[in-house]
C-alpha positions in Angstrom: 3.3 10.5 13.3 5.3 7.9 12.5 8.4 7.0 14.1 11.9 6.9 12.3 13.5 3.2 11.3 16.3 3.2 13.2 18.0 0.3 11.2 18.0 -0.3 7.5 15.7 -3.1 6.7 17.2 -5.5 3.8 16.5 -4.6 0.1 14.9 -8.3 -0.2 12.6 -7.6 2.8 11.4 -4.2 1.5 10.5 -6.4 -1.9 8.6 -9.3 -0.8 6.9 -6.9 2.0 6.0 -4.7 -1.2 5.4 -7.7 -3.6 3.2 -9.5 -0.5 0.9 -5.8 -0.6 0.6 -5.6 -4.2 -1.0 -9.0 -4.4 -3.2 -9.0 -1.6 -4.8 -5.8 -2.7 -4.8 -6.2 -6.3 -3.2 -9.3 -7.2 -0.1 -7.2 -8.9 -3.0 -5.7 -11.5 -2.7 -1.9 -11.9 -6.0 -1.8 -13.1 -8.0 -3.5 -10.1 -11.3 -2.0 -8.7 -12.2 -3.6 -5.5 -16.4 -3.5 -5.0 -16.4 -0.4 -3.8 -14.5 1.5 -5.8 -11.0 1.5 -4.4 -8.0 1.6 -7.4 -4.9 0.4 -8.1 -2.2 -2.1 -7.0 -2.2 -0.7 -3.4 -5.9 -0.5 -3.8 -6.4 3.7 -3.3 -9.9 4.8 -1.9 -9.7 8.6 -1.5 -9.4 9.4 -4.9 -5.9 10.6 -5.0 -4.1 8.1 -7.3 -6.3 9.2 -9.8 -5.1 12.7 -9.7 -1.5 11.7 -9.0 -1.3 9.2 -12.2 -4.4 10.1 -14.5 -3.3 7.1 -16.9 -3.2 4.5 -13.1 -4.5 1.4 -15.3 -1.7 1.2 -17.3 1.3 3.7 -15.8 3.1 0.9 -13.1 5.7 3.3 -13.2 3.5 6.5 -11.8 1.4 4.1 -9.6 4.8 2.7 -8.4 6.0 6.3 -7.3 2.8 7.0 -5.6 2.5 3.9 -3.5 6.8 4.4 -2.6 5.6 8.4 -1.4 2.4 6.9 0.6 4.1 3.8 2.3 7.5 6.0 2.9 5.2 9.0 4.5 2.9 6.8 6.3 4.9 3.0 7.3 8.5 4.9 6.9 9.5 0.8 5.0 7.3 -1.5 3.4 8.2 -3.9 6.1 6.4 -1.9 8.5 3.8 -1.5 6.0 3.6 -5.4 5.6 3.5 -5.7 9.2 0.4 -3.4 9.7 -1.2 -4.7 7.0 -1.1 -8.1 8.8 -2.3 -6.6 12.5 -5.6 -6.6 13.8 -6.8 -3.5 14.8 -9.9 -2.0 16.3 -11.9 0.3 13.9 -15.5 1.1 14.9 -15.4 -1.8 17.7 -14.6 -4.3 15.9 -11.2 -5.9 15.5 -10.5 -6.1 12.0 -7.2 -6.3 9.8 -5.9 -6.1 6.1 -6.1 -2.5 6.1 -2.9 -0.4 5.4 
């Protein structure tokens, strides 16, 4: 579980932290497929955008609601999203990064 933000991080922050996301996963294109198979300008692999915005190539406002819920619930800012995004982190043994 995450851990609360315990100060406000700067409305200018949160965009360019948000804006530096969208393009690295999707360059800013609601309707990108990466090669294999993940969706959407935050680049969704379980499926769930899908169900959440059934129109996702064209609905930035639906696929902007469901990245806010899924970077709030899981980052608590899109700072801290940024920030993870940018770490290298072990997964299966190997240290790897641009994962959020």
């Amino acid at each position: 579980m995450r851990e609360e933000a315990t100060d406000p991080v700067p409305a200018d922050v949160e965009a360019e932290a948000k804006a530096f996301i969208y393009f690295k996963e999707s360059t800013n294109r609601l309707d990108a497929v990466n090669s294999i198979g993940c969706i959407g300008l935050g680049q969704d692999c379980n499926g769930q955008l899908v169900k959440d915005c059934p129109e996702w190539r064209t609905d930035r406002a639906c696929q902007e609601a469901y990245w806010e819920r899924y970077v709030l619930n899981r980052y608590g800012t899109w700072a801290e999203a940024k920030a993870f995004w940018q770490a290298r982190v072990p997964i299966n043994g190997s240290d790897v990064g641009h994962w959020w």
